[in-house]
N, C-alpha and C positions, 0 to 999 in steps of 0.2 A: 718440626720434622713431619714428615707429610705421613699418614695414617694406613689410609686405604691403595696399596698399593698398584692397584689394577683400577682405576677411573671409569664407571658405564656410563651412555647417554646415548636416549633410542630419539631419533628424528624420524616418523614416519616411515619405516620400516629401514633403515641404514644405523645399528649399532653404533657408537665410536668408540672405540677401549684405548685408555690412557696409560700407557706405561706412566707412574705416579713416583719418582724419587729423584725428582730434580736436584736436591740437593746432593745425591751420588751422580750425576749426568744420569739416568735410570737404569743403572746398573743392576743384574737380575741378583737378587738372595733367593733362599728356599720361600719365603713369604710369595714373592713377585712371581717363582714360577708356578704355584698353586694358583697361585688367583688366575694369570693369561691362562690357564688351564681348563681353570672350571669357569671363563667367560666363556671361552670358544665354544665348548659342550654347550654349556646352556644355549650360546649364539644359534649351535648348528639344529637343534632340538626346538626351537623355540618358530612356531610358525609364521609369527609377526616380524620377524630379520627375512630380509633379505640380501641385505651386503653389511659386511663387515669391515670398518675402519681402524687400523691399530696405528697412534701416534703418539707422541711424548711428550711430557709437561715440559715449562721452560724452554730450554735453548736445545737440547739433543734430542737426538731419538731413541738412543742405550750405549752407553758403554762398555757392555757386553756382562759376561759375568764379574760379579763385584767377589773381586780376589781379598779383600779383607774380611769377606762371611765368607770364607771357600768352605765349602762341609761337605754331611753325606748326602746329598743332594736325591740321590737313588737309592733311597734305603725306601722300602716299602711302607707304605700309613698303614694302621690298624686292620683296616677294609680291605687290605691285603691291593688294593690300585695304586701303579707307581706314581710315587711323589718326586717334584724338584724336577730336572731339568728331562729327566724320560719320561716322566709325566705330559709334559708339556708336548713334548717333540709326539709323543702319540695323539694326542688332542689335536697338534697342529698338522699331522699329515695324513688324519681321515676328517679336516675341516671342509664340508662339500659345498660350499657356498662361494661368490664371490667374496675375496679377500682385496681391498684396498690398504697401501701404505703410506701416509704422510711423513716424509721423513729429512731430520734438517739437524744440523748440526753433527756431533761425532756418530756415527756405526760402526761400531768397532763388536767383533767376536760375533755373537749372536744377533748385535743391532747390525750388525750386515745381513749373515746368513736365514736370518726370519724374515728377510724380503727377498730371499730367490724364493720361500714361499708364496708368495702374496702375487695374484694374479694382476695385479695393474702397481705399479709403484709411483708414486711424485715425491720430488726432494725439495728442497727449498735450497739457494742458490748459496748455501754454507756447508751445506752435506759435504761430509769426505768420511769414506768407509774404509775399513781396514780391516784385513784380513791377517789376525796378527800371531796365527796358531805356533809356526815354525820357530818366533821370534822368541815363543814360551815354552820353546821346547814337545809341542804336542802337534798332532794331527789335528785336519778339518771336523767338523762339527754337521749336526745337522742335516746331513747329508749334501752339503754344498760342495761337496768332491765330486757326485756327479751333476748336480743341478747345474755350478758356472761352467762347466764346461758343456753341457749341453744348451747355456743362454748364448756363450761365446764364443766358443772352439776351446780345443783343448791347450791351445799354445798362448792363445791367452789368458786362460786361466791358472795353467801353470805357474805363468810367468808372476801373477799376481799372488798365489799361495808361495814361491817359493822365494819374492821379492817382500813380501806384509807390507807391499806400499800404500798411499795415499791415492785416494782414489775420490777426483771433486766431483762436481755436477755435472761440467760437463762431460767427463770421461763418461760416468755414469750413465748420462742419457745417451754418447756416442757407443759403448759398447752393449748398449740395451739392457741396461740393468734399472735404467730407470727409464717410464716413457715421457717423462716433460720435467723441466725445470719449471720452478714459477720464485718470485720475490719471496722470502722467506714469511713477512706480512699476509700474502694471500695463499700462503700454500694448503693450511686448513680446508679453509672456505672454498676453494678452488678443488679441491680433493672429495670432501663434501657434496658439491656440485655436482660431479662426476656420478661420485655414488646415488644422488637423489635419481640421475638418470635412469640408472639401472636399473632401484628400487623399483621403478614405476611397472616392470614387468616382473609376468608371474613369477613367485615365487619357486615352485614345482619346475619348472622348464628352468630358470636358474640354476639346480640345484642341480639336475637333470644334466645339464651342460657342463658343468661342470666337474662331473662327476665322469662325461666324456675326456673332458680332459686330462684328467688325472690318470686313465689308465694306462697310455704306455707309459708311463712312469713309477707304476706302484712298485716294480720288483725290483728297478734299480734303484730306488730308493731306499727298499728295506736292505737291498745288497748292499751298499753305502753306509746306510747307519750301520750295517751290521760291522764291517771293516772298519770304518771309523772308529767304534766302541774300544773291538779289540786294540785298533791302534791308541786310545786314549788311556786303557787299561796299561797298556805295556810303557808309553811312556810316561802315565802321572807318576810322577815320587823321581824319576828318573835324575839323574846328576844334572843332567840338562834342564831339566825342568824345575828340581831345585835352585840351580843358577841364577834360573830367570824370574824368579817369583822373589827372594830376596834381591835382587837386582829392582825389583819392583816395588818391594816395600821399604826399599834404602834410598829410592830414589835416584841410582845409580846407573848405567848402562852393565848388562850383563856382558862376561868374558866367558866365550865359551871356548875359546881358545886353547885356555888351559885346560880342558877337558879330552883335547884329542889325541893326546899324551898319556894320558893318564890311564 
């Protein structure tokens, strides 16, 4: 079983961080979201990064949160800095740098929604993302309630949170969620590539720019995560949500059917 579950490797000023738990498709535990955590800080702090790679061992990119270590994910560390997945989501949306994503195989939950983060995205031509919140009973995440719908429109992104369907490469790259397919073999090295380009410029004016772009979006973002929270608060534990998480670990299709009666 693999160790370290956040993988670094600096290539002349381009980061790469390895989501590390193939052997779960790299589904996030409280471990996994400390570590993406405290790379991106160091990443954003650290004056030799200039662009940051985030990709996944093995065949996927994440299979979002691993619902068999479901915990208190937000309960505060010693240092009183949130830990586990608000931890995270703060790290990742004051990241001022360019953000690159290599991504192939399943995204599902968070391994979708951490690339409406990510300023440039590449899949590898197995990607298929999923947006599978409704399906578990819960609200979006991340703030990808206003993100897709400001990459897409609102009616197609709707249609995608209120269908949790499959979504391949090329949907992907046609609805601009991704900017290029490549052979799942070159998509690394080809993403890589990219980033080596960018490195080559200042760092400062990088940081700078992008820091331009993040501002219409900071308040509808904290708006977002802020609605979202409450909606995650009101529905974890919910009949619904208990449904579909045994439904999950029985390996069963949930009946929510029975529920609307009830």
């Amino acid at each position: 079983m693999s160790e370290d579950p956040v993988l670094r490797e600096d290539r002349d000023g381009v980061r790469l961080l390895t989501l590390n738990r193939p052997e779960k498709k790299n589904a996030f535990h409280d471990p996994q979201w400390d570590a993406l955590q405290r790379a991106l800080r160091e990443a954003r702090h650290d004056p030799a990064v200039a662009v940051v790679v985030v990709t996944g061992a093995g065949d996927d990119f994440s299979a979002g949160q691993d619902l068999t270590a479901f915990g208190g994910g937000g309960a505060p560390r010693p240092d009183a800095e949130a830990s586990g997945y608000f931890g995270f989501m703060d790290a990742l949306c004051e990241f001022d740098k360019p953000l690159l994503a290599a991504a192939r195989g399943v995204g599902i939950g968070i391994g979708a929604t951490l690339l409406f983060h990510c300023d440039v995205v590449y899949v590898g031509e197995s990607v298929r993302l999923r947006l599978p919140f409704v399906s578990l009973g819960l609200v979006p995440e991340a703030a990808s309630s206003y993100l897709l719908q400001a990459a897409i429109g609102s009616q197609r992104a709707a249609e995608l949170f209120y269908t949790a369907e499959w979504i391949d490469a090329e949907r992907a790259v046609a609805l601009g969620l991704a900017a290029r397919a490549f052979p799942d073999a070159e998509l690394l090295d080809a993403t890589l590539d990219r980033a080596s380009t960018i490195a080559r410029f200042p760092v400062g004016a990088l940081q700078a720019t992008k820091r331009c772009l993040m501002v219409p979006h900071r308040a509808a973002i904290r708006a977002a995560r802020d609605a979202e929270d409450a909606g995650m608060r009101a529905q974890a534990g919910s009949p619904e949500n208990v449904e579909a998480i045994q439904a999950f670990l029985q390996k069963r299709e949930p009946d929510f059917k029975k529920l609307r009666n009830g």
